[in-house]
C-alpha positions as CSV (number, residue, x, y, z in Angstrom):
1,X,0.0,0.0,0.0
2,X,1.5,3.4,-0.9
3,X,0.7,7.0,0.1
4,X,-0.2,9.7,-2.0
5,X,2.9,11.8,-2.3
6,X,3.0,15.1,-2.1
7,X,5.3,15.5,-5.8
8,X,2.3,13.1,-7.0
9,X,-0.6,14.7,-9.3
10,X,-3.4,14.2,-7.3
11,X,-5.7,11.6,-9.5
12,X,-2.9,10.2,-11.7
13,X,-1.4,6.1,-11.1
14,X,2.6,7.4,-10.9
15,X,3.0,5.2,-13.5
16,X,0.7,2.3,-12.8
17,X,-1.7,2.1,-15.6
18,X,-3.9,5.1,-15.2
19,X,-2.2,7.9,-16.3
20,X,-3.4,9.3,-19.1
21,X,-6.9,7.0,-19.4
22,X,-9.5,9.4,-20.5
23,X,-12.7,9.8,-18.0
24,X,-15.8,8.0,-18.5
25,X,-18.4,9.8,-20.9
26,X,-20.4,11.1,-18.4
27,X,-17.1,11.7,-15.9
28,X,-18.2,9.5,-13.1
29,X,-16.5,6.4,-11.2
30,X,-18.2,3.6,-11.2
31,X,-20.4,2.6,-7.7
32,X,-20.4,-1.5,-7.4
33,X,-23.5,-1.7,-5.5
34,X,-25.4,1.3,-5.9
35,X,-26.7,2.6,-8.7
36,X,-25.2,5.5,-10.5
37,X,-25.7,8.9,-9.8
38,X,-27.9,10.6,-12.8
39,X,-28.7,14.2,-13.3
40,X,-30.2,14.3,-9.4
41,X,-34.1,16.2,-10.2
42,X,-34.6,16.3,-6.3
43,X,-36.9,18.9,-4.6
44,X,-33.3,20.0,-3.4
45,X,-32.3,20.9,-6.9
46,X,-35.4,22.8,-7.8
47,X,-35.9,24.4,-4.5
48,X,-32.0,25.7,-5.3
49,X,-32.5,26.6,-8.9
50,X,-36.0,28.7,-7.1
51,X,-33.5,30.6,-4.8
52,X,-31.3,31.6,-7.7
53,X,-34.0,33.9,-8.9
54,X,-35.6,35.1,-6.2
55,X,-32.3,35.8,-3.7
56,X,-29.5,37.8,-5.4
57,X,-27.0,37.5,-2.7
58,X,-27.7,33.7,-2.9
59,X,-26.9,33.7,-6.5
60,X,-24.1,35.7,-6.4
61,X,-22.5,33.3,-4.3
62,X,-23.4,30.3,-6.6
63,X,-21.8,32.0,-9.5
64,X,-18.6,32.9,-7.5
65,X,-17.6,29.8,-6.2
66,X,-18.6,27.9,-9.3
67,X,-17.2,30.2,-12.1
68,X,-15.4,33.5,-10.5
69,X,-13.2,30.6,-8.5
70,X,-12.6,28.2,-11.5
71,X,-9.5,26.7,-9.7
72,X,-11.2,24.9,-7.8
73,X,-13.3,21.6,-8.1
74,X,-16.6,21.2,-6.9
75,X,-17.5,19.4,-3.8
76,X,-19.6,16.1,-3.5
77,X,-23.2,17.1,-4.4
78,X,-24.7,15.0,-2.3
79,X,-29.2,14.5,-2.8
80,X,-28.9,17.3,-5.3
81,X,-27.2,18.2,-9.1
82,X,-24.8,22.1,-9.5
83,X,-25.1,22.0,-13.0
84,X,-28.6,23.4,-13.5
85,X,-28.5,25.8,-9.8
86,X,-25.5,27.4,-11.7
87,X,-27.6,27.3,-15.3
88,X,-30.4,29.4,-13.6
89,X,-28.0,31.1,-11.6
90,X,-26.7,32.4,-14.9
91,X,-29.8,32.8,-16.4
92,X,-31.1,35.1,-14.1
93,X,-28.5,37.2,-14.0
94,X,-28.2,38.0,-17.5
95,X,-32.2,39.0,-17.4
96,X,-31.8,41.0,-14.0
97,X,-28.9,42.7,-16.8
98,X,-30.9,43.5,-19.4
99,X,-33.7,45.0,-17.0
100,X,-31.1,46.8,-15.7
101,X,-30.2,48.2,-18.5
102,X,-33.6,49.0,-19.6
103,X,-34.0,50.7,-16.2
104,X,-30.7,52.7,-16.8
105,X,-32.1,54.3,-20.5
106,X,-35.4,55.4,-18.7
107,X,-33.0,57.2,-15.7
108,X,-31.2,58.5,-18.4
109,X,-34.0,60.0,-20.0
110,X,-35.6,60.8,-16.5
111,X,-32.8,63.1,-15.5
112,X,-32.4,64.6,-18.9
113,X,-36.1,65.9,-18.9
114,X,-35.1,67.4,-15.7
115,X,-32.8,69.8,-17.0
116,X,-34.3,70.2,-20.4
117,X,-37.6,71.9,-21.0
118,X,-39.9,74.0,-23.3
119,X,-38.4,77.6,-23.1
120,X,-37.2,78.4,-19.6
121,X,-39.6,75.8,-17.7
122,X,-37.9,72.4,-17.4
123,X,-40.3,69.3,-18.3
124,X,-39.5,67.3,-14.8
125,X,-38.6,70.0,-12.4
126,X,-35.3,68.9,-10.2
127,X,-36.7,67.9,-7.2
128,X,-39.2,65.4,-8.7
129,X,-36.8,63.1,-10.1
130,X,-34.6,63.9,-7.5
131,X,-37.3,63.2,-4.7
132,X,-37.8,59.5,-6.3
133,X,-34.2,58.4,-6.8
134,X,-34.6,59.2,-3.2
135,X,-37.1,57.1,-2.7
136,X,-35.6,53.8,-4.7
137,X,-32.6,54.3,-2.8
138,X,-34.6,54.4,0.5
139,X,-36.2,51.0,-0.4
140,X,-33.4,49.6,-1.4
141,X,-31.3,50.3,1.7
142,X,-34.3,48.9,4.2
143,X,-34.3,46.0,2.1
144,X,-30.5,45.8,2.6
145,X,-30.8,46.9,6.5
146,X,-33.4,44.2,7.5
147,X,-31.8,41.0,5.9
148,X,-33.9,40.9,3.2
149,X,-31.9,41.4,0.1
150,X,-32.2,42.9,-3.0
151,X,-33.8,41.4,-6.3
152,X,-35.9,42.6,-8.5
153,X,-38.5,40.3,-7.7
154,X,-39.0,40.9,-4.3
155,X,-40.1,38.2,-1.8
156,X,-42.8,38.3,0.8
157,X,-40.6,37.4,3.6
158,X,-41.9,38.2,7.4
159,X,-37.8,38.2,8.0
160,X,-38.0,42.0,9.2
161,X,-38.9,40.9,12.6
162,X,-35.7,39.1,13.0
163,X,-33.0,41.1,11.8
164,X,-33.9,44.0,13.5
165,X,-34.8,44.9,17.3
166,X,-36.2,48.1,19.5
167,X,-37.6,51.2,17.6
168,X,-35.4,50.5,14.6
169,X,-38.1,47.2,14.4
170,X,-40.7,50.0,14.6
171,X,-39.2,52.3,12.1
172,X,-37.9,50.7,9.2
173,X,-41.0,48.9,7.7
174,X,-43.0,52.4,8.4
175,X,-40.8,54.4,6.7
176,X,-40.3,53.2,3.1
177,X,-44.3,53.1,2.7
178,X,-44.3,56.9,4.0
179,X,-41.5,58.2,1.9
180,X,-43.3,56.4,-1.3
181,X,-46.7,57.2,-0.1
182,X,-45.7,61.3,0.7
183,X,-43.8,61.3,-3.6
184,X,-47.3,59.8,-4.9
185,X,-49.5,62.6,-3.2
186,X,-47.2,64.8,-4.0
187,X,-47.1,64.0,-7.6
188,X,-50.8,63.4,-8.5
189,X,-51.5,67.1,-6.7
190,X,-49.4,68.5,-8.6
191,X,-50.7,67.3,-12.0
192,X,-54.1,67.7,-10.7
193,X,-53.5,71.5,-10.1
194,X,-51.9,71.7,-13.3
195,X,-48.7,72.9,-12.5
196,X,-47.3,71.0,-14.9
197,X,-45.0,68.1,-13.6
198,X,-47.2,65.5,-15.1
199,X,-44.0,63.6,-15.9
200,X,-43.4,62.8,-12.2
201,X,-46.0,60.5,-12.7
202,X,-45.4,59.1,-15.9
203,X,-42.0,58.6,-15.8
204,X,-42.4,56.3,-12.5
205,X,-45.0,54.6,-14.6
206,X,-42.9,54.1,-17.1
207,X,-40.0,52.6,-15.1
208,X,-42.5,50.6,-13.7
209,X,-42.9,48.3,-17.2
210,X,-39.5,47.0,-17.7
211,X,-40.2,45.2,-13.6
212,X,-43.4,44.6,-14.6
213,X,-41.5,42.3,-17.6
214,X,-39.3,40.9,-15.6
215,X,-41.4,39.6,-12.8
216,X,-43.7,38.0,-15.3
217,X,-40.8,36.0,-16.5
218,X,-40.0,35.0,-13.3
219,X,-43.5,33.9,-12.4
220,X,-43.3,32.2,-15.7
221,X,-40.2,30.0,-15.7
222,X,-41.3,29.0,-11.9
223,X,-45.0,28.1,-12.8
224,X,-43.6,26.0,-16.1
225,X,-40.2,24.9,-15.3
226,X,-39.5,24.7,-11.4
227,X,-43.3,23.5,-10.6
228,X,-43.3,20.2,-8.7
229,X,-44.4,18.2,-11.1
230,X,-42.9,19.5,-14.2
231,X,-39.5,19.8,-12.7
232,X,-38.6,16.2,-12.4
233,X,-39.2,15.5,-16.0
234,X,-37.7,18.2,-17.6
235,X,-34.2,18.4,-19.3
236,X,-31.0,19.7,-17.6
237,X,-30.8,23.6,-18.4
238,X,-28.1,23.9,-20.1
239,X,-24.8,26.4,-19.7
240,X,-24.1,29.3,-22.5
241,X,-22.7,27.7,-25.2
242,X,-19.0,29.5,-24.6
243,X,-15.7,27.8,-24.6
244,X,-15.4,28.8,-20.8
245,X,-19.0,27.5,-19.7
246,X,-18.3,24.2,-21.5
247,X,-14.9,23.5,-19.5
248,X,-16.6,24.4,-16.5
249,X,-19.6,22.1,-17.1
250,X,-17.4,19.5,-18.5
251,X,-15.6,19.5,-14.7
252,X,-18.8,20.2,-12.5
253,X,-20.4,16.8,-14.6
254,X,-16.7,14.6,-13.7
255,X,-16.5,16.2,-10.1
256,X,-20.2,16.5,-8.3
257,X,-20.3,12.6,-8.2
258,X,-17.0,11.1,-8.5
259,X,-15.8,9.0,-5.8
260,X,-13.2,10.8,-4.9
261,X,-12.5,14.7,-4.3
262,X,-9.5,17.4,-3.7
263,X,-9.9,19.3,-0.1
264,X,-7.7,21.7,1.4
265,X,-6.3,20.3,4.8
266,X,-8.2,22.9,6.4
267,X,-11.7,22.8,4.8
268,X,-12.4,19.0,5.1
269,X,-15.5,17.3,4.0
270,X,-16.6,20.0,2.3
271,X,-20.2,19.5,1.0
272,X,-21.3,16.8,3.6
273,X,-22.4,19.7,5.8
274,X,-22.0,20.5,9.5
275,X,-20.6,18.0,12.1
276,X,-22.9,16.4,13.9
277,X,-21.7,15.8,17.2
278,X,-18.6,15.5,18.0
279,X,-16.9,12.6,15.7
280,X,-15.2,9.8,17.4
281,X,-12.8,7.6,16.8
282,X,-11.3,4.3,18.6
283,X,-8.1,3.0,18.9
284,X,-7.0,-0.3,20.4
285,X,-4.1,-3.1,19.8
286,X,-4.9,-6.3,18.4
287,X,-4.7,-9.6,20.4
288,X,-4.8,-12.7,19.3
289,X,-7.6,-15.3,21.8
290,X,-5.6,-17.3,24.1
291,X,-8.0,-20.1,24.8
292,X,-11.4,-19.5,26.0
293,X,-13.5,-16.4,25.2
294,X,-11.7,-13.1,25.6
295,X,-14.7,-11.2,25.0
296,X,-16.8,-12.2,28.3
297,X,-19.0,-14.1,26.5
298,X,-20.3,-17.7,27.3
299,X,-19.3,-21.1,25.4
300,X,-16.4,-22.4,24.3
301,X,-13.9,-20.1,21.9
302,X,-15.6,-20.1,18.4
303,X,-13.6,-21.3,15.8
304,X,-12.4,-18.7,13.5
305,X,-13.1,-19.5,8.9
306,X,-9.5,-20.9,7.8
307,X,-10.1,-19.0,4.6
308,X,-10.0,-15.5,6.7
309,X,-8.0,-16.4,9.7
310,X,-4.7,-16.6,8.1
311,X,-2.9,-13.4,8.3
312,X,-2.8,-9.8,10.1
313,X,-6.1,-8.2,9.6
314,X,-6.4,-5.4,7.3
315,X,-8.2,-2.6,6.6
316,X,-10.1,-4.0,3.3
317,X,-11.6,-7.0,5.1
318,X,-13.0,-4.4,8.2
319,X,-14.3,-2.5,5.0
320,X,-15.7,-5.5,3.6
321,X,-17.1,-7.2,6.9
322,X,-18.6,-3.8,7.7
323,X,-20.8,-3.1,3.8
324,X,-23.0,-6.7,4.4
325,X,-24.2,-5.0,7.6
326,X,-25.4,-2.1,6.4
327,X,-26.9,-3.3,3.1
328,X,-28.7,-6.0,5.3
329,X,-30.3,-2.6,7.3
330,X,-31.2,-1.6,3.8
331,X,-32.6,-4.4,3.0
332,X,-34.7,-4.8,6.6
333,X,-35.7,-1.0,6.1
334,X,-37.3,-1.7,3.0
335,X,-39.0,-5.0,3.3
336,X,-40.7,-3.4,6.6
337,X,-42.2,0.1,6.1
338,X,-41.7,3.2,4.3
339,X,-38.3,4.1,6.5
340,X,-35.7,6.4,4.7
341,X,-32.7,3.8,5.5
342,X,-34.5,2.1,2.8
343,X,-32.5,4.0,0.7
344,X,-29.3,4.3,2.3
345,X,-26.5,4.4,0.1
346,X,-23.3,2.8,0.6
347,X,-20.2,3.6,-1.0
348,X,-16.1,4.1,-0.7
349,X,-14.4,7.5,-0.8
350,X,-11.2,8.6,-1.3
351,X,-9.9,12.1,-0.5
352,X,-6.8,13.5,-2.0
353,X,-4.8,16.8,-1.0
354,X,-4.1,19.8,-3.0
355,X,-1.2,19.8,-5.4
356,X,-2.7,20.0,-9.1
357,X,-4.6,22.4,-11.3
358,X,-8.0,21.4,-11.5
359,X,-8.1,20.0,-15.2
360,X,-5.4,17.4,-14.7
361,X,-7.1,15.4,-11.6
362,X,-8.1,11.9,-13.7
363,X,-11.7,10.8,-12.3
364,X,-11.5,8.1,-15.1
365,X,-12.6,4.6,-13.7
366,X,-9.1,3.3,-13.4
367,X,-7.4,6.1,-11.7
368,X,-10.3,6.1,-9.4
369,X,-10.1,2.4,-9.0
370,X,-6.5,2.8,-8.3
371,X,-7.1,4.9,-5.7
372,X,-10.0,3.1,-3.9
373,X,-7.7,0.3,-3.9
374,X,-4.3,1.6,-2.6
375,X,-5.4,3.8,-0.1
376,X,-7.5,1.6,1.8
377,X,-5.7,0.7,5.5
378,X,-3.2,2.5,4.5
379,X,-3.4,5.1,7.5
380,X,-2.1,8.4,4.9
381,X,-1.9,11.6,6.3
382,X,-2.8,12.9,2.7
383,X,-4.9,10.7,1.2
384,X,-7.4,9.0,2.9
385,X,-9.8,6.6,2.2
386,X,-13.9,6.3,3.6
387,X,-16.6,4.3,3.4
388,X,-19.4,6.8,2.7
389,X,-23.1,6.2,4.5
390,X,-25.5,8.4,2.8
391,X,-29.3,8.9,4.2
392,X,-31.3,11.0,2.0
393,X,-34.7,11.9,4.2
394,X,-37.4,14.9,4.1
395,X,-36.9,14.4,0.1
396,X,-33.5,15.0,0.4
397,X,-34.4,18.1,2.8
398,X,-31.9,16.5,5.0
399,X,-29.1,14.4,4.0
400,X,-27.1,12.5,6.5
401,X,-23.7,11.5,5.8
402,X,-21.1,8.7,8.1
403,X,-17.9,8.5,6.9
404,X,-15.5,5.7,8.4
405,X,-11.8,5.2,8.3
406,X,-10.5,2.0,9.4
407,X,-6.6,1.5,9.2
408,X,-4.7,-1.4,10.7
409,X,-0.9,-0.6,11.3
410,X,1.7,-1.5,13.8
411,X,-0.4,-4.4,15.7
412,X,-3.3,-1.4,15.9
413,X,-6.6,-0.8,15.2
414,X,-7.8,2.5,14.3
415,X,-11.4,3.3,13.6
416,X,-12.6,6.7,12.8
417,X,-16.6,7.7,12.5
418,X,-17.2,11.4,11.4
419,X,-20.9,12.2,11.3
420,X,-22.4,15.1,9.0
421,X,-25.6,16.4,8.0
422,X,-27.1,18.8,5.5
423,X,-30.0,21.1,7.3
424,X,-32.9,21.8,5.3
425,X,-32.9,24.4,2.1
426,X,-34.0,27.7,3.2
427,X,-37.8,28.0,3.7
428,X,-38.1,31.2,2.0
429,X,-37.0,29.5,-1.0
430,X,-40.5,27.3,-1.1
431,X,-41.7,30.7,-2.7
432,X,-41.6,28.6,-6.0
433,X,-44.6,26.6,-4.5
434,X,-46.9,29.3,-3.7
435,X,-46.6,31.0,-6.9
436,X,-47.5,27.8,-8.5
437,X,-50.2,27.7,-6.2
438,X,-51.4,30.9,-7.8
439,X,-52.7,29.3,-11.2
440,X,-52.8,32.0,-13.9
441,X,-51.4,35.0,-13.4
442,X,-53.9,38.0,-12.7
443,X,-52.2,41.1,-14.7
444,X,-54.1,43.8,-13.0
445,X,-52.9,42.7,-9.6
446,X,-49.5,41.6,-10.6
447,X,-49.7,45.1,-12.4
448,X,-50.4,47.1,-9.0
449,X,-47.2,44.1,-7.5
450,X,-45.0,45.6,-10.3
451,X,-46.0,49.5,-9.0
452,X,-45.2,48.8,-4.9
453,X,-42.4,47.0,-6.5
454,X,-40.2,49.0,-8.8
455,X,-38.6,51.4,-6.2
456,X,-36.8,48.9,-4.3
457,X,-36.5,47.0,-8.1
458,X,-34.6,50.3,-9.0
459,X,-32.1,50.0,-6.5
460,X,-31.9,46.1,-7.1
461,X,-31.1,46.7,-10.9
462,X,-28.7,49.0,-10.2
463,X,-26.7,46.6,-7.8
464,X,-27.0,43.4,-9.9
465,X,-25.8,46.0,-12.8
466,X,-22.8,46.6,-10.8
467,X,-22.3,42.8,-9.2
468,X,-22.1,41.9,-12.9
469,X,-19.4,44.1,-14.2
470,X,-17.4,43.7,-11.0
471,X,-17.9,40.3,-11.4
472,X,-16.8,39.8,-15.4
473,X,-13.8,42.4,-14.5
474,X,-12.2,40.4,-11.5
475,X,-12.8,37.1,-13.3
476,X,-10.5,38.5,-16.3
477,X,-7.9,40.0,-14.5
478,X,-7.7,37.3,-12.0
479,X,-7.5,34.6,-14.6
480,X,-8.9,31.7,-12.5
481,X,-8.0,29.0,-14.7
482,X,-4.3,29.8,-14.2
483,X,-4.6,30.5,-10.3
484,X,-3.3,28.3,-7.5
485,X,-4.6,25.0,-7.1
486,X,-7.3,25.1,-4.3
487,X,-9.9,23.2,-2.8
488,X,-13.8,23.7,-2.6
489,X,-15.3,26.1,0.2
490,X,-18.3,25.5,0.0
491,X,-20.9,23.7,-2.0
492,X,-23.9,24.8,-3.6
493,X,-25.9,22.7,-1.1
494,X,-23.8,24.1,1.9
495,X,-25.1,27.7,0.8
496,X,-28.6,27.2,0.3
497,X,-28.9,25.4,4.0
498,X,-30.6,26.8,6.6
499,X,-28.8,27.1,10.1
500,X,-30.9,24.9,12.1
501,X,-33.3,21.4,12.5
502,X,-36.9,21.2,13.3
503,X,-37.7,18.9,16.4
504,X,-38.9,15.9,14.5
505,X,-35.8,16.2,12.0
506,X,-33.4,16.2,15.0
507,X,-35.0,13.4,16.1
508,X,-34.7,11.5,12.5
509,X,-31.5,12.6,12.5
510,X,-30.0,11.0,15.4
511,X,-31.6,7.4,15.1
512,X,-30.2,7.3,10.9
513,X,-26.8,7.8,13.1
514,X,-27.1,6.0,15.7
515,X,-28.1,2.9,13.7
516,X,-25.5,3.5,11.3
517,X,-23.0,3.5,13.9
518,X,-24.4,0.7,15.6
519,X,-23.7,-1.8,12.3
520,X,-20.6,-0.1,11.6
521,X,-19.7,-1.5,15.2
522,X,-21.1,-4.5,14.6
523,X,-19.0,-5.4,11.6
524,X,-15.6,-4.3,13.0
525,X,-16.3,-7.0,15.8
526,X,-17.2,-9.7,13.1
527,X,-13.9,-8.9,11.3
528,X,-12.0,-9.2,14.8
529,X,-14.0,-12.8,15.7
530,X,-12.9,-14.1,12.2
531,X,-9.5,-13.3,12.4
532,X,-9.3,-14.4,16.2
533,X,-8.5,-11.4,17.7
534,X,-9.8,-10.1,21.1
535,X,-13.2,-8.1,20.8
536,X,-13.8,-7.6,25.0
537,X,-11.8,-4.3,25.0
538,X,-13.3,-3.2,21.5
539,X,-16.9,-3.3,22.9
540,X,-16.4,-1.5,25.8
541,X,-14.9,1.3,23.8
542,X,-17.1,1.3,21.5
543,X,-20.0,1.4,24.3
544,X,-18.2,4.3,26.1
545,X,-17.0,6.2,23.7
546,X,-19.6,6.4,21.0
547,X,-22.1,7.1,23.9
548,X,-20.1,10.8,24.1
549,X,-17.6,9.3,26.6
550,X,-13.7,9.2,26.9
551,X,-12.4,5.5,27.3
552,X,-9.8,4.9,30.0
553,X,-7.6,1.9,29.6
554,X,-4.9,2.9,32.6
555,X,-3.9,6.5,34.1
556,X,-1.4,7.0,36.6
557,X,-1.9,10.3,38.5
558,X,-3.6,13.3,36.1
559,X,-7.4,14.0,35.9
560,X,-10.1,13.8,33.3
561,X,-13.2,15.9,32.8
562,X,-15.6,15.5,30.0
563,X,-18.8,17.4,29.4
564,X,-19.9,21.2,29.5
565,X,-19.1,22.3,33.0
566,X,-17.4,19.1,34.1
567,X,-14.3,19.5,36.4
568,X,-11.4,16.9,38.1
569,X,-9.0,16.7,40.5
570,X,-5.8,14.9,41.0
571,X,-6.4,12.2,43.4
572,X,-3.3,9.1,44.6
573,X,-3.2,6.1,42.5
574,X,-3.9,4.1,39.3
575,X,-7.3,4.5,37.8
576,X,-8.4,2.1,35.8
């Protein structure tokens, strides 16, 4: 077994057979036993590819990591599929530009009125189209101040509550609607007295069309594309048809599912989520039986297979004791009841270091294979090997993920169980739901929607003008493609995830883990029994220390605390 070296391209055989082997057609490793990832249409994915158009900041973020950041590979996409969040992501961007720009003609010609007139009496007199930049500015800023964003189509969110607190709570939802309310009865008095500034109502009006477009074509793509039931059957949105967007979509499709991935020894496990818990991890020497049952049990010292007892235990026979046990809880789940763990996907991982520009990783079959195979037991600090547990529940709301090393080196077993989950995508996001909900549209009130819209739209246009440029500009002059090697940050997943569980999903949570890690347990001991080695101290660490406690084998003098608040003191003596 060899170790990843650090001269070594990450993905490439060093000159065992898989250099060089071109990727699969549709860039993913092969999965004995599960079947293969295809474009994922989860409610995940369209709940995503919802957010991108209705939260700016949220699809900002998408198209940075995924494009402005083209160094670096995607995470795992676990329950959900990049390619069309990013597609949509894209997509609404360049329409938020073109209203923009539509927007920025009608300013144009807004201010120019003001300063240009019939004789000496200006058409739109200063302070009118000063007065309502005002206004869109004011909007905008609340929206900005109170968590809620800016995009031109502007969500209903009862978010105002929480981000603010004391009389600025009070304040800041009063004061946009007075500031718009005082410009309108201003305006409309002063074209019904006929002083002539008729354009400070028309000229709103005006502006008021190009949002009015753009929030029908939102309305549209999520009543006919992103609905629940047409989503699933549709076809992958595609990418602009660029040289740039066809590398990255080229990557995104061999990276998202392979079964292996490029972290930064900082940011590890990238797209499996949070931690849940604390992860724990067990280490004990092997023994071989010495007559009668070392493990406490009753009977006489079972007899261990002669085709596995021969030779030191390894790492790929705990791997392969440990797989039958959690297929058979697959198989139980679904032959019993409508339980997610019906589901539960089972599958090894490998996790190489940083050292290699993006486009030279090989996710072809054989490199992968290589991989899967060498780095098993092997105990690397660089590359390191998992079995993955994946539990896909709340259609794929939540996604729990175990990942186990096992290693056997030095007459010692190591076992490592890190526990992740995904939370829920953001609620607000479900917005795609309700307008679907909504049947046809109704143009006179989304008309008078577009009106109480367009100040805050104003100010939205005007940023995601400005986003975009910025954007385009620091992309070129950075030239990602040529930058450092680098790991994900973040996934697509990770950044659409709210912060926190309901009750009932905790609870969900915590029994998918706790059975996993109860099999997982279960076939470490079987590989010990069939190889004859000792499994007494095993179980007591594995009762004690997956239970959230610290395992004590013997401790001369010192003292141990565990748990918030816990304390110790130094007593005489050997604990044990």
């Amino acid at each position: 077994m060899t170790e990843h070296r650090p001269g070594q391209r990450p993905g490439t055989s060093d000159g065992r057979g898989g250099a060089g082997r071109p990727a699969s057609h549709d860039g993913r490793a092969r999965r004995p036993g599960n079947a293969p990832y295809e474009g994922r249409r989860s409610d995940a994915t369209r709940l995503l590819c919802a957010g991108v158009h209705l939260d700016s900041d949220f699809r900002r973020r998408v198209i940075q990591e995924l494009v402005l950041h083209e160094e670096r590979p995607v995470a795992p996409s676990l329950g959900v599929d990049a390619l069309p969040v990013l597609a949509h992501a894209l997509r609404a961007r360049r329409a938020e530009v073109r209203t923009a720009l539509m927007l920025l003609v009608l300013w144009i010609l807004f201010i120019g009125l003001g300063f240009a007139g019939v004789g000496s009496e200006p058409l739109l007199p200063l302070p009118w189209w000063l007065g309502y930049a005002l206004v869109c500015v004011l909007l905008g800023g609340v929206r900005v101040a109170t968590g809620l964003g800016v995009a031109l189509f502007t969500l209903d969110r009862r978010m105002v509550e929480q981000a603010t607190s004391g009389r600025l709570k009070m304040l800041l939802p009063v004061l946009p609607a007075v500031a718009a309310l005082t410009y309108w009865v201003a305006a409309v008095f002063a074209l019904v007295s006929g002083t002539g500034a008729w354009t400070a109502v028309v000229l709103p009006l005006l502006l008021t069309l190009p949002v009015w477009a753009y929030r029908s074509h939102v309305t549209r793509v999520m009543r006919t594309e992103l609905g629940s039931e047409d989503f699933p059957g549709m076809k992958r949105e595609p990418l602009p048809d660029t040289a740039r967007y066809r590398r990255i979509a080229g990557a995104i499709a061999r990276e998202q599912y392979a079964t292996l991935t490029i972290y930064d020894p900082f940011r590890p496990f990238i797209g499996a989520g949070r931690p849940y818990e604390e992860p724990w991890s067990l280490v004990m020497e092997l023994r071989k039986r010495d007559g009668g049952r070392a493990d406490g049990l009753p009977g006489p010292r079972p007899e261990p297979d002669s085709g596995t007892a021969a030779g030191p235990l390894t790492g790929r026979e705990v791997i392969d004791l440990i797989k039958p046990q959690l297929e058979a809880l697959r198989t139980s789940a679904a032959a019993s009841g409508r339980d997610r763990l019906r589901a539960l996907e089972v599958e090894e991982f490998v996790y190489l270091p940083t050292g290699s520009a993006r486009w030279e990783v090989d996710y072809g079959p054989s490199a992968v294979d290589q991989h899967l195979a060498e780095a098993v037991g092997e105990g690397a600090e660089g590359r390191r090997h998992f079995l993955r547990i994946r539990v896909g529940a709340w259609d794929e709301q939540i996604v729990v993920s175990v990942l186990v090393r096992v290693h056997t080196q030095g007459g010692m077993l190591v076992l490592e169980v890190v526990p992740h989950v995904l939370t829920p995508v953001r609620p607000e996001f479900q917005a795609v739901d309700v307008i679907e909900a909504r049947g046809e549209p109704d143009p006179l009130r989304d008309a008078v929607r577009a009106v109480l819209a367009t100040p805050a739209a104003n100010f939205a246009a005007g940023t995601s003008l400005a986003n975009a440029v910025m954007a385009e500009f620091r992309t070129w002059l950075a030239n990602p493609r040529r930058a450092f090697p680098d790991g994900p940050v973040t996934s697509v997943r990770e950044l659409g995830s709210t912060a926190e569980l309901s009750v009932f999903q905790e609870m969900d949570v915590k029994r998918y883990v706790r059975t996993v890690q109860d099999r997982i347990a279960t076939g470490v001991r079987e590989a010990l029994r069939a190889k004859n080695y000792e499994t007494g101290d095993f179980e007591r660490q594995v009762v004690t220390v997956s239970g959230g406690g610290v395992f004590i084998g013997t401790m001369h003098g010192g003292a141990v605390a565990t748990g918030e608040g816990a304390s110790a003191a130094h007593g005489k003596g050997d604990i044990r």
